[in-house]
PDBQT receptor file of N, H, CA, C and O in Angstrom, charges set to zero:
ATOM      1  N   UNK A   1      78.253 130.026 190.992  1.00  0.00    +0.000 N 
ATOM      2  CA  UNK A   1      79.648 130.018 191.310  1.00  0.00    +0.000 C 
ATOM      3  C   UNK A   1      79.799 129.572 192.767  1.00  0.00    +0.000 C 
ATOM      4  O   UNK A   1      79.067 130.018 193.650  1.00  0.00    +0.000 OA
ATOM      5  N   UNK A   2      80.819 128.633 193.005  1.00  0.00    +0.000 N 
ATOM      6  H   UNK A   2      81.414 128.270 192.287  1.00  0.00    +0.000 HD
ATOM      7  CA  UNK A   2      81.054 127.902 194.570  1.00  0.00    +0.000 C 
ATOM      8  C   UNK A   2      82.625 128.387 194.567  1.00  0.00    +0.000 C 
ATOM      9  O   UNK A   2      83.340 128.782 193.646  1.00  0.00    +0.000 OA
ATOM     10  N   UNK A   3      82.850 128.216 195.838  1.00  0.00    +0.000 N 
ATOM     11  H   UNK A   3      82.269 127.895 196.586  1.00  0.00    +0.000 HD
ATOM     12  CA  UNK A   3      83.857 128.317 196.447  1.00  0.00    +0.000 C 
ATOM     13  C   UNK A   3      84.408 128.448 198.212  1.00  0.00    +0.000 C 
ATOM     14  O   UNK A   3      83.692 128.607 199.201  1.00  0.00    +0.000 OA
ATOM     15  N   UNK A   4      85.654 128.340 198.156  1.00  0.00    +0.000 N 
ATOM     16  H   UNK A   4      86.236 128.211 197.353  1.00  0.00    +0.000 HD
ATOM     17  CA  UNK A   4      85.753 128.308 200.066  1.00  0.00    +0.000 C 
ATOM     18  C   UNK A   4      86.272 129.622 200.237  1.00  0.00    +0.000 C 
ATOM     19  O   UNK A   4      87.197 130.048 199.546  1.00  0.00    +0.000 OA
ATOM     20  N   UNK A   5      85.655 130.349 201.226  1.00  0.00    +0.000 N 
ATOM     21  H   UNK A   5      84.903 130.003 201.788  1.00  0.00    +0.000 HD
ATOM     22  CA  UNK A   5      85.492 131.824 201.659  1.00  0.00    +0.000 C 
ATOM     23  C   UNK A   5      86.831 131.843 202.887  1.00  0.00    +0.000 C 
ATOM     24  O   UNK A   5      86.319 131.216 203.815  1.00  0.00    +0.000 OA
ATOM     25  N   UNK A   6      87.818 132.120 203.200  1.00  0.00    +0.000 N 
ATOM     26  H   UNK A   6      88.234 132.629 202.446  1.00  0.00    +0.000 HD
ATOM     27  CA  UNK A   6      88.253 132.220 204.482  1.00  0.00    +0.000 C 
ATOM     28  C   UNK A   6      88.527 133.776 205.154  1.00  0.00    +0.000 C 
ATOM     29  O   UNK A   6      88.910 134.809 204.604  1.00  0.00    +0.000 OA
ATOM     30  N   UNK A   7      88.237 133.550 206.302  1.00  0.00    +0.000 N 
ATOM     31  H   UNK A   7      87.926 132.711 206.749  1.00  0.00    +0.000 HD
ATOM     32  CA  UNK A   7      88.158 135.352 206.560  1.00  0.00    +0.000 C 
ATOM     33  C   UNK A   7      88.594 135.615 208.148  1.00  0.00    +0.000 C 
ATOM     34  O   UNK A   7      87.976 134.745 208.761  1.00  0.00    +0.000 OA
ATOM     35  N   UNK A   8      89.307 136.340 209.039  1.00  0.00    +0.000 N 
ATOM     36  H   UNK A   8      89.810 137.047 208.541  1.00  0.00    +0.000 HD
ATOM     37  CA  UNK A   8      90.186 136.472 209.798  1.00  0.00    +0.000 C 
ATOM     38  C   UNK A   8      89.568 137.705 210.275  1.00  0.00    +0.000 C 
ATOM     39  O   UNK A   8      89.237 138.456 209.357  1.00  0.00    +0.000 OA
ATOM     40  N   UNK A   9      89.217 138.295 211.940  1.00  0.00    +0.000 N 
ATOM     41  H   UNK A   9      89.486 137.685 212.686  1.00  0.00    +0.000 HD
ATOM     42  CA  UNK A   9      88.385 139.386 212.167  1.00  0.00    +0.000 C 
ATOM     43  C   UNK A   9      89.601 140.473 212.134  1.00  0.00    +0.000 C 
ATOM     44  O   UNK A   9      89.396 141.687 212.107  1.00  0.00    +0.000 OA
ATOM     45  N   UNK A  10      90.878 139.884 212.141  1.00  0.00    +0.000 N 
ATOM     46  H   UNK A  10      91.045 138.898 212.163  1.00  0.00    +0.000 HD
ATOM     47  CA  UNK A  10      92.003 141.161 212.318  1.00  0.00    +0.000 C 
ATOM     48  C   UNK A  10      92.699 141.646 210.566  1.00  0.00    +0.000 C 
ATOM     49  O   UNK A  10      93.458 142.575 210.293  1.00  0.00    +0.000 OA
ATOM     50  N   UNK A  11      92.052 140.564 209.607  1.00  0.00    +0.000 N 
ATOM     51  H   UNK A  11      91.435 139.809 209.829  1.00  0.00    +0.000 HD
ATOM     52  CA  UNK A  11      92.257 141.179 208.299  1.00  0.00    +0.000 C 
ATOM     53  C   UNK A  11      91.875 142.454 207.584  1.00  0.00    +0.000 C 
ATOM     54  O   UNK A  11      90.715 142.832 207.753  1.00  0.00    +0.000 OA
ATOM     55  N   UNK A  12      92.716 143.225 206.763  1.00  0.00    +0.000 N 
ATOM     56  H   UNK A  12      93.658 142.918 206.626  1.00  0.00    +0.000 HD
ATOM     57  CA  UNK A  12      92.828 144.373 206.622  1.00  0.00    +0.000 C 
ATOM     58  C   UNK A  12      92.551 143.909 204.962  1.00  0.00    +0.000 C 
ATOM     59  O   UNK A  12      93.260 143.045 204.446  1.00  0.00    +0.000 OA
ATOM     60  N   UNK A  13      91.227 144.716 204.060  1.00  0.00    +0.000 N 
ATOM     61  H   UNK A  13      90.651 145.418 204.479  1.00  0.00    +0.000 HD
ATOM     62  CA  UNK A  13      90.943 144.511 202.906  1.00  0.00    +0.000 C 
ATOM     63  C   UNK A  13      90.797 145.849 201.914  1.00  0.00    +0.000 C 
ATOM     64  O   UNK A  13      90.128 146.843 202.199  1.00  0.00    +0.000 OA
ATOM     65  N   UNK A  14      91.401 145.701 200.953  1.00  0.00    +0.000 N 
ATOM     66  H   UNK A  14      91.944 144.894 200.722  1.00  0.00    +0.000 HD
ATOM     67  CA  UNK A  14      91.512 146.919 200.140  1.00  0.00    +0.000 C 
ATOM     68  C   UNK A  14      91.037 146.522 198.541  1.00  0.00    +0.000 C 
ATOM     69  O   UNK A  14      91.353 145.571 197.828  1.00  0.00    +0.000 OA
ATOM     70  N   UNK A  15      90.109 147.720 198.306  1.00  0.00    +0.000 N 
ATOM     71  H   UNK A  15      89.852 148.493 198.886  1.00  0.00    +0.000 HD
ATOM     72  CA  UNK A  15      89.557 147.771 196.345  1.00  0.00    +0.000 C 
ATOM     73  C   UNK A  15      90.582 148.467 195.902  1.00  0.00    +0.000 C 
ATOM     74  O   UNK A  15      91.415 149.231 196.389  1.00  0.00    +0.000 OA
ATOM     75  N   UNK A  16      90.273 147.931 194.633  1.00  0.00    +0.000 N 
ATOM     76  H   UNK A  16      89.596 147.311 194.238  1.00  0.00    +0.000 HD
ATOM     77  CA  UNK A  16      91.305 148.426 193.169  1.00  0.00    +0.000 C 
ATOM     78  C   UNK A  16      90.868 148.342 192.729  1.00  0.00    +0.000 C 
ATOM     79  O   UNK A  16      90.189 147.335 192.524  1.00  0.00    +0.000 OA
ATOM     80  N   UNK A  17      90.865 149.792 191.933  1.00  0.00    +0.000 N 
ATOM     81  H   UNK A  17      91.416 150.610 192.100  1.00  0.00    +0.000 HD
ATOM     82  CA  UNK A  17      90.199 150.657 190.994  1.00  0.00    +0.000 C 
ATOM     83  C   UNK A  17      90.221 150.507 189.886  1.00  0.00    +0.000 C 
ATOM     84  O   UNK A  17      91.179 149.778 189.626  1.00  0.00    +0.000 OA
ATOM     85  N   UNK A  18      89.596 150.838 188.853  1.00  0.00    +0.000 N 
ATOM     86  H   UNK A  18      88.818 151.429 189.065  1.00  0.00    +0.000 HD
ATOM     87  CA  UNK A  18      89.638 150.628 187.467  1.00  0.00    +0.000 C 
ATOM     88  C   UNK A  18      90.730 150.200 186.453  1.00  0.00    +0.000 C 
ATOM     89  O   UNK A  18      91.539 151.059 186.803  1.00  0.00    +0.000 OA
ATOM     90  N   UNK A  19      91.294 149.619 185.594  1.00  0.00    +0.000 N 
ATOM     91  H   UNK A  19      90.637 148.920 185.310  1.00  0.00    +0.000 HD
ATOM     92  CA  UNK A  19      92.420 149.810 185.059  1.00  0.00    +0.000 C 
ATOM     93  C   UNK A  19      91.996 151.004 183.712  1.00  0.00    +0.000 C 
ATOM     94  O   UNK A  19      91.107 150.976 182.860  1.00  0.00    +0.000 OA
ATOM     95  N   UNK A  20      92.970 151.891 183.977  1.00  0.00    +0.000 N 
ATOM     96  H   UNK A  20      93.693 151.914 184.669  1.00  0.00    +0.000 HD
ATOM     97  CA  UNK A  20      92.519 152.800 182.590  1.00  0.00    +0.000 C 
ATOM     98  C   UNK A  20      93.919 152.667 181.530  1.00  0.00    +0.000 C 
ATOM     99  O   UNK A  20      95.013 152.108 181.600  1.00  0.00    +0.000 OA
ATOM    100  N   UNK A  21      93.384 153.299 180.787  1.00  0.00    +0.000 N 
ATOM    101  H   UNK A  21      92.495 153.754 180.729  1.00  0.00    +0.000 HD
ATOM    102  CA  UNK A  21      94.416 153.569 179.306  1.00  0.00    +0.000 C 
ATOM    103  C   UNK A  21      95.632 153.554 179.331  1.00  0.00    +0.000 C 
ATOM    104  O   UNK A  21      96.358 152.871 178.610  1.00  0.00    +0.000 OA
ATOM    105  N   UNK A  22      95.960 154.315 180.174  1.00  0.00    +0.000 N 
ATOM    106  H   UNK A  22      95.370 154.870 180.760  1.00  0.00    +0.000 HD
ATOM    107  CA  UNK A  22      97.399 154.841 180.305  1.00  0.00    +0.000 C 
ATOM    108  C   UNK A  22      98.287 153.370 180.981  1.00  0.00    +0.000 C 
ATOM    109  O   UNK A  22      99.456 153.073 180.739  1.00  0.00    +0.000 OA
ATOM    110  N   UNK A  23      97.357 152.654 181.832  1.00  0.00    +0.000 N 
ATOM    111  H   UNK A  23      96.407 152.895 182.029  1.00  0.00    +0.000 HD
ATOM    112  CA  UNK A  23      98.344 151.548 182.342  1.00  0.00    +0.000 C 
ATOM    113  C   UNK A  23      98.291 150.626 181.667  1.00  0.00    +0.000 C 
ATOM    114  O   UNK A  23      99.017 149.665 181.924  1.00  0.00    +0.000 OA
ATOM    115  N   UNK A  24      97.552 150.606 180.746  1.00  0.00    +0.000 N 
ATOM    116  H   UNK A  24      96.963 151.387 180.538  1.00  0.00    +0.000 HD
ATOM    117  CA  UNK A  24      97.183 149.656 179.465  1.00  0.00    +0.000 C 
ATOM    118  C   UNK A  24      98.384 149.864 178.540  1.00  0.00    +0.000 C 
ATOM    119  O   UNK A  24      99.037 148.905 178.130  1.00  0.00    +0.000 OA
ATOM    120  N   UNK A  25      98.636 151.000 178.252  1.00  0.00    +0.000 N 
ATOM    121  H   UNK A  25      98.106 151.779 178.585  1.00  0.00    +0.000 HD
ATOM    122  CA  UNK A  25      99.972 151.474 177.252  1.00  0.00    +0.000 C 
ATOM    123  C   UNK A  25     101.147 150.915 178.373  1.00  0.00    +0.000 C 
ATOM    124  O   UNK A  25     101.682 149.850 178.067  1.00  0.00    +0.000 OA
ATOM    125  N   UNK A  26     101.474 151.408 179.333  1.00  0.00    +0.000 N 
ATOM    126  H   UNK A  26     101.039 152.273 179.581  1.00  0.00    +0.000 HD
ATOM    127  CA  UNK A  26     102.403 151.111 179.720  1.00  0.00    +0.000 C 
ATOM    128  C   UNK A  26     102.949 149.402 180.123  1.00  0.00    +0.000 C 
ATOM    129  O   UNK A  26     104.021 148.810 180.253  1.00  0.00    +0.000 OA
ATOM    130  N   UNK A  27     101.814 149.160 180.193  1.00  0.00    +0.000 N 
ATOM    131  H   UNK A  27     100.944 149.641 180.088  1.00  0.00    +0.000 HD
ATOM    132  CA  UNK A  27     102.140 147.571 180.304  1.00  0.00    +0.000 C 
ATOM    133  C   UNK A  27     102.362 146.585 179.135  1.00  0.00    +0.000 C 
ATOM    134  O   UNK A  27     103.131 145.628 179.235  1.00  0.00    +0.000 OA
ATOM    135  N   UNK A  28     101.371 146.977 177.588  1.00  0.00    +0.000 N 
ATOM    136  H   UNK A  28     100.747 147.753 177.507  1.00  0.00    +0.000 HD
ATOM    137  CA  UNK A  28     101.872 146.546 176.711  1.00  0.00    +0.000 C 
ATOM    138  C   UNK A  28     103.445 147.286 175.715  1.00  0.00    +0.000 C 
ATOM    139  O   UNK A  28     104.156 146.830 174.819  1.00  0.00    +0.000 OA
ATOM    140  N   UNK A  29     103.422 148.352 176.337  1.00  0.00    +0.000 N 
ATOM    141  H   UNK A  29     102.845 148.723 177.064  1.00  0.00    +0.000 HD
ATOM    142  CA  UNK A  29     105.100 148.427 176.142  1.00  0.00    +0.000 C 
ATOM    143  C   UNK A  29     106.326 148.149 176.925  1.00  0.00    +0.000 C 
ATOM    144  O   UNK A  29     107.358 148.597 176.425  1.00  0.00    +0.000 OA
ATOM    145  N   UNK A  30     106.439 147.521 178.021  1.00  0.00    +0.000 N 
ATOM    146  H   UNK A  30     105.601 147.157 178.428  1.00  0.00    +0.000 HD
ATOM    147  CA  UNK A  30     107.039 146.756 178.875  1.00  0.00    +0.000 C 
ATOM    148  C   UNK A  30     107.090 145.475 178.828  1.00  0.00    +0.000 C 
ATOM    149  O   UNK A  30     108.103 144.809 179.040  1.00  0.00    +0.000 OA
ATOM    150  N   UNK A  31     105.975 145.041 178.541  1.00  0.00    +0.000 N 
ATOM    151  H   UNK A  31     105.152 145.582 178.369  1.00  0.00    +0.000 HD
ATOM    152  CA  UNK A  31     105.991 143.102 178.139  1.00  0.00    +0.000 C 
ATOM    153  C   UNK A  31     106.281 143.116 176.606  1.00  0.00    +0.000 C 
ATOM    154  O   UNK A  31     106.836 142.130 176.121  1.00  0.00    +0.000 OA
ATOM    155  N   UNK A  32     105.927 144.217 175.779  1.00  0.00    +0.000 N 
ATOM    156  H   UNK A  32     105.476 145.018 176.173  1.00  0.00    +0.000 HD
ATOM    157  CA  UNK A  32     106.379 144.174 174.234  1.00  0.00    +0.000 C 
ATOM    158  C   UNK A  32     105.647 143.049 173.208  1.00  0.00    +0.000 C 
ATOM    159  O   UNK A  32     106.086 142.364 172.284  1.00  0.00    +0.000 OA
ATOM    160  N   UNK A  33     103.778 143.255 174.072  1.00  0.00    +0.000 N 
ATOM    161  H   UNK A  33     103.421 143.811 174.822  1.00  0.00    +0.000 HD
ATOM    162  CA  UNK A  33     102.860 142.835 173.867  1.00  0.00    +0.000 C 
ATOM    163  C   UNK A  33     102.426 143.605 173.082  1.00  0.00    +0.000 C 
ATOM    164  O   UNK A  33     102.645 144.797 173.301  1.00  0.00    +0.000 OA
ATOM    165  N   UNK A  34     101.511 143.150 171.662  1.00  0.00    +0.000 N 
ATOM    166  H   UNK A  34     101.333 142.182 171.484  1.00  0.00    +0.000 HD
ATOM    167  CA  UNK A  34     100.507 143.574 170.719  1.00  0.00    +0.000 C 
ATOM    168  C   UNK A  34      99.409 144.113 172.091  1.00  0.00    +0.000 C 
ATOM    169  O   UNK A  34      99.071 143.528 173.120  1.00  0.00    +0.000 OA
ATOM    170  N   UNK A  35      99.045 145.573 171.509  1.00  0.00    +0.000 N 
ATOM    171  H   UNK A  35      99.319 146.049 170.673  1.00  0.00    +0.000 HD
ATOM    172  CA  UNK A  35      97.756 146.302 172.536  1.00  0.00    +0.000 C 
ATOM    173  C   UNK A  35      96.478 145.487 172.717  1.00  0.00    +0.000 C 
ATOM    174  O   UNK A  35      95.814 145.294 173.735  1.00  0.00    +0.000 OA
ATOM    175  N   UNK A  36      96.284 145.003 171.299  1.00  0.00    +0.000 N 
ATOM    176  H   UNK A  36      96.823 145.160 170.472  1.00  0.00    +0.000 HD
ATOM    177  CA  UNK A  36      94.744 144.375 171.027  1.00  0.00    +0.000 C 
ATOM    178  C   UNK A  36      95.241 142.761 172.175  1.00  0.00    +0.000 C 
ATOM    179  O   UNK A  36      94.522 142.189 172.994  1.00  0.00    +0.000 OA
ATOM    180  N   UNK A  37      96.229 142.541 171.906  1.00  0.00    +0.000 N 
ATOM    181  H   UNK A  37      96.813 143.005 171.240  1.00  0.00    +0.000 HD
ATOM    182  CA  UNK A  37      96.627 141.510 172.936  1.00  0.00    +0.000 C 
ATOM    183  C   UNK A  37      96.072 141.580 174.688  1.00  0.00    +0.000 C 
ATOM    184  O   UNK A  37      95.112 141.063 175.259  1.00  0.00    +0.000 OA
ATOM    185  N   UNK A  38      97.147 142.441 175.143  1.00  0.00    +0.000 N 
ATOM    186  H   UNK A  38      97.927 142.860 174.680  1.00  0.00    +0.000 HD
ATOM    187  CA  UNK A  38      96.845 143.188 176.211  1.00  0.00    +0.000 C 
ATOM    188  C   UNK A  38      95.035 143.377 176.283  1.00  0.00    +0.000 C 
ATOM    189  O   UNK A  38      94.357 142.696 177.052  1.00  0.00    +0.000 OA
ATOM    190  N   UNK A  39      94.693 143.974 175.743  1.00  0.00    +0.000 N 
ATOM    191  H   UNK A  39      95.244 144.528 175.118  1.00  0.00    +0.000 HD
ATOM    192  CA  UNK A  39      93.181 144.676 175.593  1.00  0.00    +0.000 C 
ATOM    193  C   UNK A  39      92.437 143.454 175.824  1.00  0.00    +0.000 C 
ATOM    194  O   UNK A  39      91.501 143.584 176.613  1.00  0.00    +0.000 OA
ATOM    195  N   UNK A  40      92.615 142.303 175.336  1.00  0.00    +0.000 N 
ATOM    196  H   UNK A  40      93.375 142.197 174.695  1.00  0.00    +0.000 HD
ATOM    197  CA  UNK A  40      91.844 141.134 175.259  1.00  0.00    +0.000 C 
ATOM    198  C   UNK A  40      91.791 140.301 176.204  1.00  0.00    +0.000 C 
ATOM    199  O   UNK A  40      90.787 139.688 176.566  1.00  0.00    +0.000 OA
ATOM    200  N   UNK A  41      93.166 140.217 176.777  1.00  0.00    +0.000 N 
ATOM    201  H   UNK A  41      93.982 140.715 176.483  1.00  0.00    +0.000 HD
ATOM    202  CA  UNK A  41      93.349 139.646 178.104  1.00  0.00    +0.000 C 
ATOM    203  C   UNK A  41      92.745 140.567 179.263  1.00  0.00    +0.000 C 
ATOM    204  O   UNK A  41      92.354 139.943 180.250  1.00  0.00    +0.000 OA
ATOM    205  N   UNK A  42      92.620 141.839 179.289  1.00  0.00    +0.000 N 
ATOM    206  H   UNK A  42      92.937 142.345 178.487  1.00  0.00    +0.000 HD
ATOM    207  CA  UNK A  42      92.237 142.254 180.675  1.00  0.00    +0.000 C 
ATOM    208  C   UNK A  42      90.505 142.399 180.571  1.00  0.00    +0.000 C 
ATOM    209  O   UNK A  42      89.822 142.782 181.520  1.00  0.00    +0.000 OA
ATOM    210  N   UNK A  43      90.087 142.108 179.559  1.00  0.00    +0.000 N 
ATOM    211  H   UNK A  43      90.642 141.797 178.788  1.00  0.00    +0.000 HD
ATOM    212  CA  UNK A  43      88.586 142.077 179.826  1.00  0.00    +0.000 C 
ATOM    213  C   UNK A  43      88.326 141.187 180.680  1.00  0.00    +0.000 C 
ATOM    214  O   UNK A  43      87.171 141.095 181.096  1.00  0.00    +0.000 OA
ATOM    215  N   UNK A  44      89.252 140.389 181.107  1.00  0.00    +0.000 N 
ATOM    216  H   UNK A  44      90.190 140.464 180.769  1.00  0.00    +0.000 HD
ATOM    217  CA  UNK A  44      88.684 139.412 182.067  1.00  0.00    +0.000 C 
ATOM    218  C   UNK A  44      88.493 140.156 183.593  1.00  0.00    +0.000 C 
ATOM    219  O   UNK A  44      87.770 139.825 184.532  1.00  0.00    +0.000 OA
ATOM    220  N   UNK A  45      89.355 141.195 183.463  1.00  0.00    +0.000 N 
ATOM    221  H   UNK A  45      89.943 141.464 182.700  1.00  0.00    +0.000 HD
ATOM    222  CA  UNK A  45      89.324 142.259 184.618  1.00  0.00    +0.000 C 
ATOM    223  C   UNK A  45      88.466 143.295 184.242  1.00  0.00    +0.000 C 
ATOM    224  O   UNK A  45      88.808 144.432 184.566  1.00  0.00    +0.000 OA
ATOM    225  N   UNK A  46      87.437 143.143 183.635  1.00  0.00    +0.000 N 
ATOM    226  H   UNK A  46      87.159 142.219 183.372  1.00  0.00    +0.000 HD
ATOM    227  CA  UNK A  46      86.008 143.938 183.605  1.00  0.00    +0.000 C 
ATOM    228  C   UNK A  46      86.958 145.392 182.828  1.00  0.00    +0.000 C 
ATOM    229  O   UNK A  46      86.799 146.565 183.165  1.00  0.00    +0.000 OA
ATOM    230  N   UNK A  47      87.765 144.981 181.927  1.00  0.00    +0.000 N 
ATOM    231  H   UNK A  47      87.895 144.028 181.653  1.00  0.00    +0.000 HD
ATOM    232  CA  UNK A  47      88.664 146.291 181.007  1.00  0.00    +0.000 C 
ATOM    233  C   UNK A  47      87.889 146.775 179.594  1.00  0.00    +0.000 C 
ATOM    234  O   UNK A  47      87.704 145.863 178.787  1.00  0.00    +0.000 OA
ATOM    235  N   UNK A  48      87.603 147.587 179.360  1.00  0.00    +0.000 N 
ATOM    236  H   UNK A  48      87.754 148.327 180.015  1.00  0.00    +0.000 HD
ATOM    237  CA  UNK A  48      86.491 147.871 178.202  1.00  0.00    +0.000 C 
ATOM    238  C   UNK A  48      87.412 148.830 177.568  1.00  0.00    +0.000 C 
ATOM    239  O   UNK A  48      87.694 149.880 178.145  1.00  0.00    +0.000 OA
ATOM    240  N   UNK A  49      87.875 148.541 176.463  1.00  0.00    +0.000 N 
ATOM    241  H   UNK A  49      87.646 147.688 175.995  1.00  0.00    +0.000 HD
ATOM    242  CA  UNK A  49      88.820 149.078 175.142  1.00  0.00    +0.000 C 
ATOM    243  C   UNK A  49      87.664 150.420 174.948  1.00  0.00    +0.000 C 
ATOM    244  O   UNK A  49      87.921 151.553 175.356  1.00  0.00    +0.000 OA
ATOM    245  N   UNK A  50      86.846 150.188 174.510  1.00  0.00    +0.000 N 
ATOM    246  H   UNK A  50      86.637 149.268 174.179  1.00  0.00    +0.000 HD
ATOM    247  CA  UNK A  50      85.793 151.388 173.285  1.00  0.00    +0.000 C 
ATOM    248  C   UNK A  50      85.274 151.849 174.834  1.00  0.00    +0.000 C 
ATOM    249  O   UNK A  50      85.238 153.071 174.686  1.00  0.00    +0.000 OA
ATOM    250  N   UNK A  51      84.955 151.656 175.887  1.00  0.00    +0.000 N 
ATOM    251  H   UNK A  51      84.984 150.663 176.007  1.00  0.00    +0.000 HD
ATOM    252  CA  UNK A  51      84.548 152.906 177.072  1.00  0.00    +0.000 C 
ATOM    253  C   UNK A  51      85.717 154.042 177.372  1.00  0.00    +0.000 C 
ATOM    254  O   UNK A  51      85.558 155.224 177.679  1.00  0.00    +0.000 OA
ATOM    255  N   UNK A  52      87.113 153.195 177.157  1.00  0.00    +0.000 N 
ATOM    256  H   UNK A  52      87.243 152.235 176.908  1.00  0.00    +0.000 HD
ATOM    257  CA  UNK A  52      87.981 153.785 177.355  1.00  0.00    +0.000 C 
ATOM    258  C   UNK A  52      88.634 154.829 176.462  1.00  0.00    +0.000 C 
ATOM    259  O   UNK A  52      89.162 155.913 176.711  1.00  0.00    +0.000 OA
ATOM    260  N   UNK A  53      88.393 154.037 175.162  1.00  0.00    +0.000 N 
ATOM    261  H   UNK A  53      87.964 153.157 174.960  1.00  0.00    +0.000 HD
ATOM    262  CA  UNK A  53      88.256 155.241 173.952  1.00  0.00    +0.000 C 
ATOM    263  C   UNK A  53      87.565 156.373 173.776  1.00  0.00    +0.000 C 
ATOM    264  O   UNK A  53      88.045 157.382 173.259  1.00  0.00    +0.000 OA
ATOM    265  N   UNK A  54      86.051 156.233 174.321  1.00  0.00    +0.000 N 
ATOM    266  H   UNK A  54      85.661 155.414 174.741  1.00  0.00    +0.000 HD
ATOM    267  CA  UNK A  54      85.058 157.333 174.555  1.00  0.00    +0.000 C 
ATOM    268  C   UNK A  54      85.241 158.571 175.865  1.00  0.00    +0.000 C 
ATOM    269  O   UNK A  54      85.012 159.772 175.717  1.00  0.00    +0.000 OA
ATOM    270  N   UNK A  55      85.677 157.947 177.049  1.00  0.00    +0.000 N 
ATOM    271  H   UNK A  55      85.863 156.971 177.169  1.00  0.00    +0.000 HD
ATOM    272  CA  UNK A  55      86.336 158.401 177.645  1.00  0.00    +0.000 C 
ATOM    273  C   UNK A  55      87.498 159.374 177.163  1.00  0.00    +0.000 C 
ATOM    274  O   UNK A  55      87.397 160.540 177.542  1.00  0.00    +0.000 OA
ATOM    275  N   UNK A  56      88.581 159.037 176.379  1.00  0.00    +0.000 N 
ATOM    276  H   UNK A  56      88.663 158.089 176.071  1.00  0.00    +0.000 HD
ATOM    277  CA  UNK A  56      89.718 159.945 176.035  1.00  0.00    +0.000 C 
ATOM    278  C   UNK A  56      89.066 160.833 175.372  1.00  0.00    +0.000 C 
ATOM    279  O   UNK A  56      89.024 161.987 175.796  1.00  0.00    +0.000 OA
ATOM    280  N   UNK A  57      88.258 160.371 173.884  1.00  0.00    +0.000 N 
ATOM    281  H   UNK A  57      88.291 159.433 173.539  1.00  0.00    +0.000 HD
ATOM    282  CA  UNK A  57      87.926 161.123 173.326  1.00  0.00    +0.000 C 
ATOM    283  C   UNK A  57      86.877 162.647 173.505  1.00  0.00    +0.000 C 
ATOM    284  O   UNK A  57      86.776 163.557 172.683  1.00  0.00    +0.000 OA
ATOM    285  N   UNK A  58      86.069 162.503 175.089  1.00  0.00    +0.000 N 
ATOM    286  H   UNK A  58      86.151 161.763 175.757  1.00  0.00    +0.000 HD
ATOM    287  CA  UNK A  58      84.955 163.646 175.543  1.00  0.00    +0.000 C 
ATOM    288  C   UNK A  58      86.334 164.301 176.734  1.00  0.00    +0.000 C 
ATOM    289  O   UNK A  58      86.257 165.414 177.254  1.00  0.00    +0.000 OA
ATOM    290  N   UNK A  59      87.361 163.451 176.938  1.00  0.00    +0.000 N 
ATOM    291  H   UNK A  59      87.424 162.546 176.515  1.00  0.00    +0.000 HD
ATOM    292  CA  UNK A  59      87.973 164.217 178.055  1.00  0.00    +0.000 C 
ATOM    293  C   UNK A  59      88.255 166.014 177.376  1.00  0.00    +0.000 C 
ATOM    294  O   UNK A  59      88.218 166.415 176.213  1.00  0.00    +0.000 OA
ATOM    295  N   UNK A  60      88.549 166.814 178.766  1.00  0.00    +0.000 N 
ATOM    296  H   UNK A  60      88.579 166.488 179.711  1.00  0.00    +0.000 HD
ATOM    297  CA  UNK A  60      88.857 168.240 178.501  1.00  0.00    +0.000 C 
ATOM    298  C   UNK A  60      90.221 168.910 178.195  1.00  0.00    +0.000 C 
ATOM    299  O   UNK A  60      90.733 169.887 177.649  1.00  0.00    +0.000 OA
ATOM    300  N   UNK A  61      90.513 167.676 178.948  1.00  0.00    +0.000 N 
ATOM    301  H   UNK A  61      90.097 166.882 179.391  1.00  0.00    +0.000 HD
ATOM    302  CA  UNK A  61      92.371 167.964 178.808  1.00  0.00    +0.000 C 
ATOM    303  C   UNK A  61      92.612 166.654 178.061  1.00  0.00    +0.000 C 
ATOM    304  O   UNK A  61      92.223 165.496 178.215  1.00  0.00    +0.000 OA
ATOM    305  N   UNK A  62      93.492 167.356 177.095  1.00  0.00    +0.000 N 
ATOM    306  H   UNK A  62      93.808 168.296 176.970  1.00  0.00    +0.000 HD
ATOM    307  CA  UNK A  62      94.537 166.176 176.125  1.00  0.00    +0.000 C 
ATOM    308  C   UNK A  62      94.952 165.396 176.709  1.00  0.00    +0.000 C 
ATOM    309  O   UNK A  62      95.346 165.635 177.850  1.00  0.00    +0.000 OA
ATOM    310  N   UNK A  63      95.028 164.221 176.194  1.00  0.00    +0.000 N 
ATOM    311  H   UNK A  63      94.709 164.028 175.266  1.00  0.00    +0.000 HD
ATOM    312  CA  UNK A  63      95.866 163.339 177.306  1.00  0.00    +0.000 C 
ATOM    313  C   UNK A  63      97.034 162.456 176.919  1.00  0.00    +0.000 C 
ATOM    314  O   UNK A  63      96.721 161.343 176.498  1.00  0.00    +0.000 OA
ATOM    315  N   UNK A  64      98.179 162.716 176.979  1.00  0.00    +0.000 N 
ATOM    316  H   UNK A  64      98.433 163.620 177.321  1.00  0.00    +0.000 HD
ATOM    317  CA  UNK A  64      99.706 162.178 176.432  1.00  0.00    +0.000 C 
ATOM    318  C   UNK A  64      99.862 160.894 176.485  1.00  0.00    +0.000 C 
ATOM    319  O   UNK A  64      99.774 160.168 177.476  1.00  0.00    +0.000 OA
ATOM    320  N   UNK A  65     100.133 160.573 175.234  1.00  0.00    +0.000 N 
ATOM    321  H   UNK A  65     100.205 161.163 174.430  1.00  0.00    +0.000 HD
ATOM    322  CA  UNK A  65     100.688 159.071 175.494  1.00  0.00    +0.000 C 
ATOM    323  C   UNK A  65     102.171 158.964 175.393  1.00  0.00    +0.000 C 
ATOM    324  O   UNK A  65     102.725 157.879 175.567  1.00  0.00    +0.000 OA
TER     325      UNK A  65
């Protein structure tokens, strides 16, 4: 992979965190997108449907949709 890097010593850089479930629902009910839709498109953002399923399913607390 190539590309042009540009970088500034007074720039201020911030991570973002995982996308989980819940913003997954909320976004395919706002665009009034099919889930598996949604779901398919954000794997490109490293989004894993069945980790996220396994996840809900061992969590301790219920979790509302």
């Amino acid at each position: 992979m190539s590309g042009f890097y540009f970088a500034h010593p007074e720039a201020k850089y911030f991570a973002v965190g995982k996308i989980d479930r819940d913003q997954v629902d909320d976004y395919h009910r706002r665009k009034g997108m099919d889930l598996r839709s949604v779901e398919r498109w954000l794997r490109h953002l490293d989004y894993d449907p069945d980790l996220q399923e396994t996840v809900r399913e061992t969590a301790a607390v219920p979790v509302s949709t």
